[in-house]
N, C-alpha and C positions, 0 to 999 in steps of 0.2 A: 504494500500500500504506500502509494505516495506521501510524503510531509512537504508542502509547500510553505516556504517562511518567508516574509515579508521582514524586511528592519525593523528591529526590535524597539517598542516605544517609537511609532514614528504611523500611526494609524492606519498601519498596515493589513492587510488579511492573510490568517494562517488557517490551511487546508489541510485537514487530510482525508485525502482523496479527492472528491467532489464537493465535501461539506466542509463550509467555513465553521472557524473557531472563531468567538467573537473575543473571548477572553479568558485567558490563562498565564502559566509563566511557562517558561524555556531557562530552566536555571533561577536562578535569582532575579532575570527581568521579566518584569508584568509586562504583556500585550493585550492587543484592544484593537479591535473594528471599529472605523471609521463613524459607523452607523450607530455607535453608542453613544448616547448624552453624557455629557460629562460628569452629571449627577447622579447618574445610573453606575458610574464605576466609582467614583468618590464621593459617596453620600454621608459619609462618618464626619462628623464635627462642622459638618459645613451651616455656617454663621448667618448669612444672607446670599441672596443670586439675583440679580439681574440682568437680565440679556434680549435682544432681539433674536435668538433663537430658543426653541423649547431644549431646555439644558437638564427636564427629568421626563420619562417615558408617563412617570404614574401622577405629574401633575395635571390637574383639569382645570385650574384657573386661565385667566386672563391675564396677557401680557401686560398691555395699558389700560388705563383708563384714559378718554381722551376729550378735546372739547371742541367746536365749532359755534365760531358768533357771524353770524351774517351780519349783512347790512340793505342787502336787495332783495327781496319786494316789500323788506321790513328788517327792523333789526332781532334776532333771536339769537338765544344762545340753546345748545340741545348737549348734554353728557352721556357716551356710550363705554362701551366695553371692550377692547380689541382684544377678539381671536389669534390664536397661531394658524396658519393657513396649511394646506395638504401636507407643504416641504418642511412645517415645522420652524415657520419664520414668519415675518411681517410683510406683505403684502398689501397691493392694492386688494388683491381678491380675499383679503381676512374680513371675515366675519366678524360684524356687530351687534352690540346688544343695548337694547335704551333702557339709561340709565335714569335720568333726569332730563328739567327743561323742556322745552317745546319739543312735538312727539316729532320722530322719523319715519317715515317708509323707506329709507334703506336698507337694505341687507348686509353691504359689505362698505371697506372704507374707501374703493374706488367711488361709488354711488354716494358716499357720503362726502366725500370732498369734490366729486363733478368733477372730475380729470379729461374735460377733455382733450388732450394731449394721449391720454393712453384710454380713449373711447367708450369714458364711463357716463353715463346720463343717473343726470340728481332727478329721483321722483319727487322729490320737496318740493320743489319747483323756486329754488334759490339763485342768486348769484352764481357761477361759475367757479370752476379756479379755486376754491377754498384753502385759507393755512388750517393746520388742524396744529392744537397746543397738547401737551403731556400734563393729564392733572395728576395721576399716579403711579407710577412703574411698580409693578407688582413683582414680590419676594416668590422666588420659585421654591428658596431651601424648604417650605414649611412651616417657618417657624413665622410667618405675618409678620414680615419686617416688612411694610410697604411704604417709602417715601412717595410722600405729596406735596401740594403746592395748592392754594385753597385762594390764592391772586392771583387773577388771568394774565397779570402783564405781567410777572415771575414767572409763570408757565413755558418751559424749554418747545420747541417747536418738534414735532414731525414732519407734515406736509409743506410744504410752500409753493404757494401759487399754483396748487391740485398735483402737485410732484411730491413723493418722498424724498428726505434728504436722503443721503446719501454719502457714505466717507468710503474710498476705496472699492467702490460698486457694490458695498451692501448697505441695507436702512441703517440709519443711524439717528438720535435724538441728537436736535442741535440749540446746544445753550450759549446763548446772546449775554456777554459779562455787561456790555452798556440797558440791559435789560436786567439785570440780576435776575437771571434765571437761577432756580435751583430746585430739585425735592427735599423733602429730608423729613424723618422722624424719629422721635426722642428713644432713646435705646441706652442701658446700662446695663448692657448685661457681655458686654466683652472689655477684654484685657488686653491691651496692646504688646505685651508681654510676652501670647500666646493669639498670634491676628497672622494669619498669613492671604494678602488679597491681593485680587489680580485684575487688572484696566486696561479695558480697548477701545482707545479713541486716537484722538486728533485735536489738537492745537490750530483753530483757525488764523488767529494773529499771535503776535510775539509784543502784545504790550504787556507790560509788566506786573506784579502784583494777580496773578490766576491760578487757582486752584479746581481740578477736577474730579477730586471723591475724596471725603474727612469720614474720619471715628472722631467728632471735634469736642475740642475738649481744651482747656492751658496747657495739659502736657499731650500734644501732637500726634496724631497718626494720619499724614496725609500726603496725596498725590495723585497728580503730577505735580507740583508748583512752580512754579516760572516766577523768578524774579527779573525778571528781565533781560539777567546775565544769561544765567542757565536755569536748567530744572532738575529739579530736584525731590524727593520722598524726605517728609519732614516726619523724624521719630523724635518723641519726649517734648524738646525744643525747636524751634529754630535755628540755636546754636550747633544744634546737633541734627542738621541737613544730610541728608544721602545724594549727592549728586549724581544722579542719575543720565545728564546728557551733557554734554557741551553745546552752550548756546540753546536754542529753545526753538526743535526742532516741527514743523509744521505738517510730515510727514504722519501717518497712521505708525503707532507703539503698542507694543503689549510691554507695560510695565507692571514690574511686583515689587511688592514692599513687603518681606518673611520674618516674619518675627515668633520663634529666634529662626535664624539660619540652619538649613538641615547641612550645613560645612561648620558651622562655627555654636553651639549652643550657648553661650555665651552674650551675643550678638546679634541685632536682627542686621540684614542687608539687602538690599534692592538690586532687582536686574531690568535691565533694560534690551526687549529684542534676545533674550535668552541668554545675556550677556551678564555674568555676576561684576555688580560695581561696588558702593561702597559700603560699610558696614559701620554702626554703631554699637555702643552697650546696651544692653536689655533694660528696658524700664517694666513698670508694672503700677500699670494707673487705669482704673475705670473710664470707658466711654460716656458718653449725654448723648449722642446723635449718632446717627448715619444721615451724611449729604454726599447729594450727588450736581455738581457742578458750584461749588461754594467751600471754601473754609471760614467761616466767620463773616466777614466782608469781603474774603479776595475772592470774586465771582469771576467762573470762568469761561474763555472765548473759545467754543471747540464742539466737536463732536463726539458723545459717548454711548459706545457699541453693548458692552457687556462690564461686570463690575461683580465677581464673587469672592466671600471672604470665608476663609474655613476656620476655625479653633484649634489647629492644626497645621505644623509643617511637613507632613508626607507628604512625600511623592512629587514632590514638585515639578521635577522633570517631565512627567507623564500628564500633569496638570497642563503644563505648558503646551505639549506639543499638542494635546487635543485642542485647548484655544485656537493655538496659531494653525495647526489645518483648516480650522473649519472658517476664519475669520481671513486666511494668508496676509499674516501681518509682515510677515519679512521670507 
């Protein structure tokens, strides 16, 4: 009988004979099928999950919650619920559900935002072209960590002008820092000490003072931060920055901030692009929040894809490369 091996941690498929193995080890290294969610193989200690893809087989919630204020044939505003669609991701063709506000005959968020660019007809019988804003990104771990935003005009966007954004040709939320976009909800129930989380976005400009996902708090757990030199994962202080890049790159990153390091237990340390950078000493201080595009005041100018935090530094390598297959961030 044949054994077909694919590169080990590298979201390969191993065969034998005709039937794929979706996941096993070969010695000491764990492998994994492509086709697995990344919650589905690493579901132990994981803290919070947000993503533009379905990142557990056995969740049934909804991605977003989401918003539309016209202005044509009337002003209204209407709150729905956005579906993962067939391929497990966001879509024109994802399915809505009315939440609040003035009622919809929509079905999906094509019809809800009138695209016509990509050939959807509004039964509402509204303006065209619609932005659609993000009221809630919705926690896949389980554990209802769902950051919101309850001000329309802090509200990070999806759609623009009946188009999804988009960073590196997949949807993306995109947070406007001269808008203080952000979500965020109050959470004390993690230790920085013991935070290992992972960020997939994009840096629209390179002004200064931007941060794109906090555990926020006086003593720091955040990143990307851009001070306008470079950027950087801020552990404990300020003082005590992780540079993370040179200069404050505009490009799409999978950045992580591990805490501790599964090299160094001691120390957490940040990589960038699967790149180990720098590292600090461990602290051990309570959370207050989870934000997504804000630390405190420094609101950020960029794109964010996906954002998972585990209580936990396994496996990080295997963590990674699922991300970065399925996002191809480098």
């Amino acid at each position: 009988m044949a054994i077909e091996i694919g590169a080990i941690n590298a979201d390969t498929s191993v065969k034998i004979g005709n039937t794929t193995i979706q996941s096993g080890y070969i010695g000491t290294n764990y492998f994994y099928g492509s086709q697995l969610p990344i919650l589905d193989i690493y579901s132990t200690s994981v803290h919070h999950a947000y993503s533009l893809r379905k990142v557990r087989t056995a969740y049934t919630g909804f991605c977003l919650r989401i918003r539309r204020t016209t202005s044509t044939p009337s002003i209204t505003t209407t709150t729905v619920d956005l579906a993962f669609d067939s391929n497990n991701t966001i879509s024109l063709n994802s399915a809505i559900t009315y939440v609040s506000g003035t009622a919809t005959t929509a079905t999906n968020l094509g019809q809800f935002c009138a695209s016509v660019v990509n050939g959807y007809l509004n039964p509402d019988g509204v303006n065209i072209n619609q932005n659609i804003f993000v009221v809630t990104w919705f926690d896949q771990s389980g554990n209802g960590k769902n950051p919101t935003q309850a001000t329309a005009g802090s509200q990070p966007r999806l759609v623009n002008a009946g188009n999804l954004e988009l960073s590196g040709g997949k949807v993306a939320v995109r947070f406007v820092k001269a808008s203080t976009n952000n979500l965020t909800i109050a959470d004390t129930t993690a230790n920085i000490n013991n935070m290992s989380s992972y960020w997939v976005g994009a840096f629209v400009s390179t002004v200064t003072n931007q941060i794109g996902y906090s555990l926020n708090t006086a003593n720091r757990f955040y990143f990307p931060y851009n001070n306008g030199t470079n950027t950087f994962a801020a552990y404990n202080t300020l003082a005590t920055a992780i540079q993370l890049d040179a200069g404050v790159n505009t490009s799409r990153r999978l950045y992580e901030l591990i805490s501790p390091s599964p090299l160094n237990a001691a120390v957490a340390q940040g990589w960038t692009n699967g790149v180990a950078q720098g590292t600090r000493a461990i602290a051990s201080f309570a959370t207050a929040s989870i934000t997504l595009g804000t630390g405190g005041t420094l609101y950020y100018d960029g794109y964010i894809q996906e954002v998972i935090g585990w209580q936990t530094n396994a496996n990080r390598l295997e963590k990674e490369n699922n991300i970065n297959s399925y996002w191809t961030v480098y």
